[in-house]
N, C-alpha and C positions, 0 to 999 in steps of 0.2 A: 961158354958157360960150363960149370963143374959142376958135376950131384948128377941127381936125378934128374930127371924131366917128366914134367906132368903136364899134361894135357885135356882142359874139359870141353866136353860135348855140348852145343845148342841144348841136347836132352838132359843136361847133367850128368853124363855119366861121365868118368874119370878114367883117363887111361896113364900107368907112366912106366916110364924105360930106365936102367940105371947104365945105358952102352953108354961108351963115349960118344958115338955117331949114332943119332935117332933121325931117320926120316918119315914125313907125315905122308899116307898114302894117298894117292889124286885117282886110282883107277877102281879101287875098292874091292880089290881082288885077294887083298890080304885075310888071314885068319886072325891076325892082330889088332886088325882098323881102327882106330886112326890111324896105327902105325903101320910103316913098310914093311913087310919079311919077305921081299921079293918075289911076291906069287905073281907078280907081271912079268918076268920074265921069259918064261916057255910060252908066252902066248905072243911074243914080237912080232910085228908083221915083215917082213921082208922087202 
């Protein structure tokens, strides 16, 4: 898909990204949420 991506909330709230590559975040650790900015990272378990 090209453009944007926009993405809404259960709550209605609206989020969007203009990257080529947008991932949706599943651990919620992000500052962006819905979207990833890989704040799960440093927290990996081994």
């Amino acid at each position: 898909m090209d453009g944007p991506v926009e993405v809404t909330g259960a709550d209605g709230r609206t989020a969007s990204s203009s990257r080529v590559v947008t991932a949706l975040c599943a651990c919620r650790r992000s500052a962006l949420y819905p979207l990833c900015d890989t704040s799960h990272r440093p927290c990996r378990k081994v």
